[in-house]
C-alpha positions in Angstrom: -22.0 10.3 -34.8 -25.4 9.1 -33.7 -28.9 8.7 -36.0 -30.5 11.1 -33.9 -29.7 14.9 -34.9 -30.4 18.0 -32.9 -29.1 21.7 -34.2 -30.2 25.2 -33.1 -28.4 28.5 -33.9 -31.1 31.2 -33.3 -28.7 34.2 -34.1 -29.7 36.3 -37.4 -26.1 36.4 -39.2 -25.7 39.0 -42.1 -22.6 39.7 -43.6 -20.7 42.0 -46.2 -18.8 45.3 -47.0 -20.1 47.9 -44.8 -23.0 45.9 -43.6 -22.9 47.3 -40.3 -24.6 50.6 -41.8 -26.4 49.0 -44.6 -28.3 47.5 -41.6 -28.5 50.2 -39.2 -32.6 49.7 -39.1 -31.8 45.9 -37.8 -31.1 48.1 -35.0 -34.5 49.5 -34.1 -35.8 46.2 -33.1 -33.6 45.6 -29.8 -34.6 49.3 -28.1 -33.5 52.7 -27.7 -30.3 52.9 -25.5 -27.3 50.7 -26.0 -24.8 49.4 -23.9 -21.8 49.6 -26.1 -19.2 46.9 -24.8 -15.8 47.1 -26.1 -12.5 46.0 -25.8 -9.7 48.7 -25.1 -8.6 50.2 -28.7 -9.0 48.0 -31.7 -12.6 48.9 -32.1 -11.6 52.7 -32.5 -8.6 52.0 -35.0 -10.6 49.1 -37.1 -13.3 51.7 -37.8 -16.1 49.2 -36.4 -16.8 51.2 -33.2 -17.5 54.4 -35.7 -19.6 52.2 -38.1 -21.7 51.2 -35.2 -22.0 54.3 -33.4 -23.0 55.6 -36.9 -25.8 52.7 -37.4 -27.4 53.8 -34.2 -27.2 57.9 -35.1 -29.0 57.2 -37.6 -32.0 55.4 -36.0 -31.8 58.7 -33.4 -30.5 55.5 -30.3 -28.4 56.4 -27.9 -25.3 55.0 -27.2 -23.6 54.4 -23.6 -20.0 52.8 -23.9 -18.3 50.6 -21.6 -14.5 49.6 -23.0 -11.3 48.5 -21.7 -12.8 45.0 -21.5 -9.5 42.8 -20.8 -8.6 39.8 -22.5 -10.1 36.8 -20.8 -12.3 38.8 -18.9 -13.6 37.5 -15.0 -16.3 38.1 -13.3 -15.7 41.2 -11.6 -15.6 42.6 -15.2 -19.5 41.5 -16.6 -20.7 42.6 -12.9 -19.6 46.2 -13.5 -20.8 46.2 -17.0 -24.5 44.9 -15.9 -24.0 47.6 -13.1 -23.2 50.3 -15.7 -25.9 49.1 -18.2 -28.7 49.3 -15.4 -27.5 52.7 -14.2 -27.9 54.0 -17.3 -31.5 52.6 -18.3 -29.8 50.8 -21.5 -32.7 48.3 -22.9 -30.0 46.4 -25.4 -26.1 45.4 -25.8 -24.0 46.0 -28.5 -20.7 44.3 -28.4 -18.0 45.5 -30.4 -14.6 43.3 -30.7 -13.3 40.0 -30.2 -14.2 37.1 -28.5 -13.5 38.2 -24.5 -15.5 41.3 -25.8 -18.8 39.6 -26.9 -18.3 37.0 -24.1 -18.5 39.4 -21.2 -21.0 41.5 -22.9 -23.2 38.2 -23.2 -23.4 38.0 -19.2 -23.3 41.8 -19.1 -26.6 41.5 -21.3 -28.3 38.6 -18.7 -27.0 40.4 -15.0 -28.8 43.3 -16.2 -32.0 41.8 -15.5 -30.7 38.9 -13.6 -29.7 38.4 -9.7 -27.2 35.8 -9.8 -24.6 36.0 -7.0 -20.7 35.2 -8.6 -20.6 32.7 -7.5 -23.8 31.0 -8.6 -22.4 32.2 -11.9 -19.2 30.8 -11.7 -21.4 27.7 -11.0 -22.5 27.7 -13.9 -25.8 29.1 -13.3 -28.0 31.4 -15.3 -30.8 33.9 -15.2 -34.6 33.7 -16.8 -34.1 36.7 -18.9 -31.7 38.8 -20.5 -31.3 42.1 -22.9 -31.1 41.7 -26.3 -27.5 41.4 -27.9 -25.9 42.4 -31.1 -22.6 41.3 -32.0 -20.2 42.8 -34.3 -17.2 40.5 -34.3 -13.5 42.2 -35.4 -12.0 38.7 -34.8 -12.1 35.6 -37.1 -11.6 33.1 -34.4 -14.2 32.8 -31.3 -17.2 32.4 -33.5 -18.9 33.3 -29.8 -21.3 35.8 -32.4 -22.9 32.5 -33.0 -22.7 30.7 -29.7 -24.4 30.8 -26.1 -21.2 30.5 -24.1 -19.3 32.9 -22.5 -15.6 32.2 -20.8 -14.8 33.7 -17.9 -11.6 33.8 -16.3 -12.1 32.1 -12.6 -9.2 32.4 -10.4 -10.6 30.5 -7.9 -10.3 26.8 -9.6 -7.6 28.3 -11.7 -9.1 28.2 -15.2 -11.7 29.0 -17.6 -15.4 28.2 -16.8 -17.5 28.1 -19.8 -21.6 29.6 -18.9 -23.7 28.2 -21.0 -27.4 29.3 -21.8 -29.9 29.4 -25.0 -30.8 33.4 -23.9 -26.9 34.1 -24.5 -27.2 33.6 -28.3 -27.2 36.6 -30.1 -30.4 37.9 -31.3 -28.2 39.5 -33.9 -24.7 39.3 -35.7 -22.9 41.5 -38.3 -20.0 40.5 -40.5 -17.7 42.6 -42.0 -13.9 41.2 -43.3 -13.0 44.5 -43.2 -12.4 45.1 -39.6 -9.3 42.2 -39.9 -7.0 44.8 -42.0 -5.7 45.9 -39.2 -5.6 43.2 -36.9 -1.7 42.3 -35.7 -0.3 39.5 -37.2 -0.6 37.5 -34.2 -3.9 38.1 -33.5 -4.8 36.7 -37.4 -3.2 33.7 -36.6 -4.5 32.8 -33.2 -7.5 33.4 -33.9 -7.6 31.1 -36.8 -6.1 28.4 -35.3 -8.6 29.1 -32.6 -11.3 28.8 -35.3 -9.5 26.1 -36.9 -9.6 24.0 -32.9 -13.7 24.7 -33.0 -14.2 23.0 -36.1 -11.8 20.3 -35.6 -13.5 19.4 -32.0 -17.2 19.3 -33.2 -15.4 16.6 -36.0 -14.0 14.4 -33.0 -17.1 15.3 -30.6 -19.4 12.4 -29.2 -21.7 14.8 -30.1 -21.8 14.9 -33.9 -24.2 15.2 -36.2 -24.1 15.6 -40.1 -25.3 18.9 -39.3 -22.2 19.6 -37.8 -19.6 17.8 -39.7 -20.8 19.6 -42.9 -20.3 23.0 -41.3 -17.1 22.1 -39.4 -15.8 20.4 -42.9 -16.6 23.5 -44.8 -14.7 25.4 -42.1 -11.7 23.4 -42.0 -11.6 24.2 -46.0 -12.1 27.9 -45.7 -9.0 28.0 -43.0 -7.1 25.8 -45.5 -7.6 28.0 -47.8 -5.9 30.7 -46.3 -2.7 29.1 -45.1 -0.3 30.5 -47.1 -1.9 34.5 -46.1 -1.7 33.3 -42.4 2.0 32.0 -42.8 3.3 35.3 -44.8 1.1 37.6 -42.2 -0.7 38.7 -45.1 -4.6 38.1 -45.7 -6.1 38.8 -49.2 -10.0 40.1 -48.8 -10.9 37.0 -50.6 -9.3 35.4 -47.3 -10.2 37.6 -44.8 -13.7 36.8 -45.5 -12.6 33.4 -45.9 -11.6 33.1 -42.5 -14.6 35.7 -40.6 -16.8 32.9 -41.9 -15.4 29.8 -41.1 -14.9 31.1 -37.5 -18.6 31.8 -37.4 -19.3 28.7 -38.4 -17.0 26.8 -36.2 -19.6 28.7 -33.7 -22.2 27.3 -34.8 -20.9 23.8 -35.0 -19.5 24.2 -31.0 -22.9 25.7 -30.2 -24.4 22.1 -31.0 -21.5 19.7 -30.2 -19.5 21.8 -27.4 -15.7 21.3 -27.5 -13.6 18.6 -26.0 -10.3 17.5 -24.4 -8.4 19.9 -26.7 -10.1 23.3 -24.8 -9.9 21.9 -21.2 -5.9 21.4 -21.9 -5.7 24.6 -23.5 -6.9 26.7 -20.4 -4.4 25.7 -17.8 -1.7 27.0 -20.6 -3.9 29.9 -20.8 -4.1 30.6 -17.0 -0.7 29.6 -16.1 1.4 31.0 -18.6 -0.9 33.3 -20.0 -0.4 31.7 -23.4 -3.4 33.0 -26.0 -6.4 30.8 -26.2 -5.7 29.9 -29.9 -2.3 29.6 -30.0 -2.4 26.9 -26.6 -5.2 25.2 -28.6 -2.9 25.0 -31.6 -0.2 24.3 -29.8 -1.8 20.9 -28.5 -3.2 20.4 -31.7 -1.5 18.1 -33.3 -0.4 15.5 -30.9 -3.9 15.3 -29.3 -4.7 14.3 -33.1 -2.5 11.6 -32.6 -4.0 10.5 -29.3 -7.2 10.6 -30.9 -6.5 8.7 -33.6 -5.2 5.3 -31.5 -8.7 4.5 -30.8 -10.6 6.5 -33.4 -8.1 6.7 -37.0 -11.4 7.6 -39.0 -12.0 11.0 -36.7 -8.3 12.2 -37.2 -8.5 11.5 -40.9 -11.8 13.3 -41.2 -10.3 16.4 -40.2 -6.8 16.0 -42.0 -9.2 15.3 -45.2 -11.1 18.6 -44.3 -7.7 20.5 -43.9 -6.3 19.0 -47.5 -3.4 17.3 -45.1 -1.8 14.3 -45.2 -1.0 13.6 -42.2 -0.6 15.6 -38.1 3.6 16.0 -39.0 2.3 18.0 -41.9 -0.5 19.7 -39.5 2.4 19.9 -36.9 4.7 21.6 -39.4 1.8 24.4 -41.4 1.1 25.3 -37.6 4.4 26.0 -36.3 4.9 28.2 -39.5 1.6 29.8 -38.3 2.5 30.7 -34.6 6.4 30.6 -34.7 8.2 28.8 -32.3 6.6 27.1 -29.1 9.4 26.5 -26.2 8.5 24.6 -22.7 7.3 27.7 -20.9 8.9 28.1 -17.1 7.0 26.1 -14.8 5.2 23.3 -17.2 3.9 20.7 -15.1 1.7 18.4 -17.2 0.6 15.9 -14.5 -1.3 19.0 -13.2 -2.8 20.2 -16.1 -3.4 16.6 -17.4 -5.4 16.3 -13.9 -7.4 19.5 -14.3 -8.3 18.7 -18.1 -9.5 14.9 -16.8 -12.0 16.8 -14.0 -13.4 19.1 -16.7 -17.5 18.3 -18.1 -15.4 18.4 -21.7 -14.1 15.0 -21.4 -17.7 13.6 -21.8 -18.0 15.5 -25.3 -14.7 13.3 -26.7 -15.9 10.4 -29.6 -12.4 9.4 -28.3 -12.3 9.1 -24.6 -9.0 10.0 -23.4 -7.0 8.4 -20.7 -4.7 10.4 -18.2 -1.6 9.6 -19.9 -2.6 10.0 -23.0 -3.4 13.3 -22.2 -0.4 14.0 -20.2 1.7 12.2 -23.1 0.0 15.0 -25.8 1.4 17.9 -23.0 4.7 16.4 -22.8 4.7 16.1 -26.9 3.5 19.3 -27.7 6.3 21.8 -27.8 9.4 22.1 -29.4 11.2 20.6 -26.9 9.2 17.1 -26.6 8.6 17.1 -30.4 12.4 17.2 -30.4 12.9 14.8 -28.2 10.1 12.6 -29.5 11.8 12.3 -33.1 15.5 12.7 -31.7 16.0 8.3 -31.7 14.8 7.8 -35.2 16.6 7.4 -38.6 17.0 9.9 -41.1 14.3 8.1 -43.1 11.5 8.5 -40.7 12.6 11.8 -39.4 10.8 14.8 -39.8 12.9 15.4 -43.0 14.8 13.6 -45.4 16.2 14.2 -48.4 14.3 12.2 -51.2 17.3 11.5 -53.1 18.3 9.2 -50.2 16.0 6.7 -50.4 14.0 7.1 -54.1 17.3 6.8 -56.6 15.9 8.7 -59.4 15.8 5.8 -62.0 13.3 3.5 -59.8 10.9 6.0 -59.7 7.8 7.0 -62.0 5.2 9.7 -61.0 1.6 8.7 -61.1 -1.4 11.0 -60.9 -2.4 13.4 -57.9 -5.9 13.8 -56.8 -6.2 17.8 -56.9 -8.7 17.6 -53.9 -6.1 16.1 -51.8 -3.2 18.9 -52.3 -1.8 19.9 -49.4 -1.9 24.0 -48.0 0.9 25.9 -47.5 3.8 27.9 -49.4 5.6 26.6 -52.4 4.8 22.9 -52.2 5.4 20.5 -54.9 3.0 16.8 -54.0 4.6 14.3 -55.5 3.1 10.8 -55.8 5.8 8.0 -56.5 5.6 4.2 -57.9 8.4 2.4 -57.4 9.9 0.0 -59.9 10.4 -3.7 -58.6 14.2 -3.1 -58.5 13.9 -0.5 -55.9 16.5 -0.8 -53.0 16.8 2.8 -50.7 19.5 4.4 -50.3 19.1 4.2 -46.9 17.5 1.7 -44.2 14.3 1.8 -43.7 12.8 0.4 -40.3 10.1 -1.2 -41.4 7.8 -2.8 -44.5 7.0 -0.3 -46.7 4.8 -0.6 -50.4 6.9 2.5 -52.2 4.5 5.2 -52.0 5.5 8.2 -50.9 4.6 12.2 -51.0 7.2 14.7 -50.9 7.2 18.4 -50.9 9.9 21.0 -52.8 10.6 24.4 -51.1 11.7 27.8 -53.3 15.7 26.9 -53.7 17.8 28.0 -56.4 18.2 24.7 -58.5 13.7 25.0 -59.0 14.0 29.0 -60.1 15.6 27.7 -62.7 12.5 26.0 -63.9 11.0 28.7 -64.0 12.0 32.9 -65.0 11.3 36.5 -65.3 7.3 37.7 -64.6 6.2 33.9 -64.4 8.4 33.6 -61.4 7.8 36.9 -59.2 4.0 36.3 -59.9 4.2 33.3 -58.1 5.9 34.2 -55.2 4.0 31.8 -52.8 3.3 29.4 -55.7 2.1 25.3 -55.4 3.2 23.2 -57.8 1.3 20.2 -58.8 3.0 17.3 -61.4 0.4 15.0 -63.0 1.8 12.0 -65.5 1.5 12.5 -69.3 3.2 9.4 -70.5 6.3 11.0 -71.3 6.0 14.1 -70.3 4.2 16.1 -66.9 1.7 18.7 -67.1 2.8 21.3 -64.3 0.2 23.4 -62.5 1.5 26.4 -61.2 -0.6 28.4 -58.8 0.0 31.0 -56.7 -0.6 30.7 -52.9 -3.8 32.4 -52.9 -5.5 30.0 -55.8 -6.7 33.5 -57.6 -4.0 32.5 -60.4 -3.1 29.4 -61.6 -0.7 28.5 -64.9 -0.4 25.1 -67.1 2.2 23.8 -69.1 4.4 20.7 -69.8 8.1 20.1 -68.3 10.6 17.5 -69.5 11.6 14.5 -67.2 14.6 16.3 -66.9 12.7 18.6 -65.0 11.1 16.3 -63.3 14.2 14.8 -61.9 15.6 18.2 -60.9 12.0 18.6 -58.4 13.1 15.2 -57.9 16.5 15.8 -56.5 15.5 19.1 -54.2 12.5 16.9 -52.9 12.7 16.4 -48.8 10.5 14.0 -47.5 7.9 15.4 -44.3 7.3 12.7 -41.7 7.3 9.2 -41.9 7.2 7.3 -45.0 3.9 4.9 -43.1 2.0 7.9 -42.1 2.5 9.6 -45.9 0.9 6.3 -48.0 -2.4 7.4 -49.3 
């Protein structure tokens, strides 16, 4: 991150239950006919295509719509909607949806009053003027209300070509959580792990600023925050707003710092195996973390601080609960990709410059199959699980306090920090020096319902646990998932050793020492 700090997000953002109607007289100042750019259903069945059509009956605007936008729209897509807009007279743009919505409506909004041939455009280049735009997002993921990008699919160099231009900022965007009820489960989660990539690349950009790194930080806490909903496919409104506003901020931090490596590897994935934007991003995720942190550690711990993580195998693990299983698709050929990603203007935005094979190396490790084959050579102690009770033999053990801040995200965990006594051998061999720290997390079995019964236990479904020392007894924390409840009491060492013995070690022991 450099001393000098630039930031500029001209977009009005105003958010809230129904504020799409509270603020129908925002409307008045863009003009009197919209273009109303959709996407092919969702805005009909999440009610925000009534909402707006109701904000603009009420200023007496007409309305002309143009839906059935695709998902990662191309160009021959924004050129009919700029023709439709003209024939029609319309003097502003409403876009109604998710990201390939507002995206094509942003270059609907500048060909209107622009001649630019495709491919000039596809070029990358941009007109002097454009309409107005409004944005009502039904996504949390893009954050493109707060942006002036726009992706287009281009077929011709087989990927995504980001247009970039100050006059594609919204003059205008409207937030309301509500429109996510109905979202699929899949789209909640790609999208958030598409928010989730935003935030985490302004972090590791060249082109950081403390700006940016408290808006992406505050993002990455929000998403955290909502792990557990994401995992069970089931979003609380607390997190549904949660989420609509960290991906609006992880707008507004790639609106200043621009993305990296991560979303130039994440289009061929998209392109050629027409894998979801957020879910290729997530899938890379993690081991590009890993690449990035062999040259900068500090960058990669930034973000896992952010995200409440201690460590990419426990980033690796919350994200494959996330977006399910991620098998080699058919066809996969990383030297290709690896090539395309290395030609792409995102490379110069990496704090960590990235080498070929370190990028080819983070597509050959990224789904199930490498991770598998990455861990398969390793002993049980630094596999991705072990049981605790083979290396930490109860009696060398003593708990010492947990930092709350530091508590890891995701259903049912128990955090566990461990001192070992001076007579400490394992249980099992360990590969290398070690200093006898280690965090461990307990799932739901039937030997830790025991601990606990009756109301106390069905309230807390999707409950964290959290053990802090008390000389000779622990103070327990029990919480549920979505931190709106939380009860305290005291256990017994017995107890303890029970959590003890149904603890399973995540990752290696070096990577979990605080």
């Amino acid at each position: 991150m450099s001393a000098e700090m630039k930031f500029h997000c001209p977009t009005k953002i105003l958010s809230g239950p129904d504020c799409v109607k509270k603020n129908a007289a925002e409307f008045k100042k863009f003009g009197t006919r919209a273009l109303v750019v959709t996407g092919s259903s969702s805005a009909k069945l999440n009610g925000s295509l009534d909402d707006s059509m109701a904000a603009l009956s009420l200023n007496e605007q007409e309305a002309v719509l143009f839906e059935g936008v695709p998902a990662n729209p191309g160009p021959e897509c924004v050129y009919a909607g700029a023709a439709r807009a003209k024939q029609e007279g319309c003097d502003f743009v409403l876009a109604i949806g998710g990201g390939s919505a507002i995206d094509a409506a942003k270059l609907i909004a500048m060909l209107a009053v622009s001649n630019i041939p495709e491919e000039d455009l596809m070029a990358g280049q941009t007109g002097g003027s454009c309409l107005p735009l409004v944005c009502v997002p039904t996504t949390a993921g893009t954050g493109s209300e707060s942006t002036q990008y726009s992706i287009l699919t281009n077929h011709e160099s087989e990927t995504k070509t980001g247009i970039a231009s100050p006059l594609l900022f919204p003059r205008l965007a409207l937030l309301d959580s509500k429109y996510l009820e109905s979202a699929p489960r899949t789209v909640l989660a790609h999208t958030a792990v598409d928010s989730m990539s935003h935030s985490i690349e302004g972090l590791i950009s060249a082109r950081a600023s403390d700006a940016t790194d408290a808006l992406a930080s505050k993002g990455l806490r929000l998403i955290s925050e909502c792990i557990d909903g994401l995992i069970r496919g089931k979003l609380s409104s607390v997190q549904r707003d949660r989420l609509m506003t960290a991906s609006t901020l992880g707008g507004m931090v790639i609106a200043n710092t621009g993305t990296t490596a991560l979303h130039a590897m994440g289009y061929s994935l998209t392109y050629y195996h027409g894998i979801d934007h957020g879910r290729a991003n997530g899938i890379l995720l993690p081991s590009w973390l890993d690449a990035v942190a062999k040259t900068k550690p500090e960058l990669t711990y930034k973000v896992l601080e952010a995200l409440r993580m201690r460590g990419t195998a426990e980033l690796r693990q919350t994200l494959k609960e996330i977006l399910g299983p991620s098998p080699v698709p058919e066809g996969f050929d990383p030297e290709k990709y690896a090539a395309k990603a290395m030609a792409s203007k995102n490379i110069a935005n990496c704090a960590a410059k990235p080498t070929l094979s370190e990028v080819i190396e983070t597509f050959k490790t990224s789904f199930d199959e490498g991770n598998a084959a990455q861990e398969s050579g390793r002993p049980a102690a630094n596999g991705n699980s072990a049981p605790l009770a083979s290396i930490l033999p109860a009696e060398t053990v003593r708990l010492i306090p947990y930092r709350f801040r530091d508590v890891p995200k995701g259903p049912t965990e128990v955090p566990l920090e461990i001192r070992l006594s001076e007579n400490f051998k394992p249980g099992i061999p360990l590969p290398r020096a070690w200093d006898g720290r280690v965090f461990g997390y307990v799932r739901d079995n039937d030997e830790l319902k025991k601990l606990f019964s009756g109301k106390m236990a069905e309230g807390y479904a999707h409950r964290r646990i959290y053990l802090n020392d008390m000389e000779e007894n622990f103070r327990l924390t029990l919480e549920s998932g979505s931190g709106e409840h939380e009860s305290i009491f005291a256990v017994a060492s017995s107890d303890v050793r029970t959590l003890l013995r149904n603890c399973r070690v995540q990752g290696e022991p070096q990577d979990l020492i605080e």
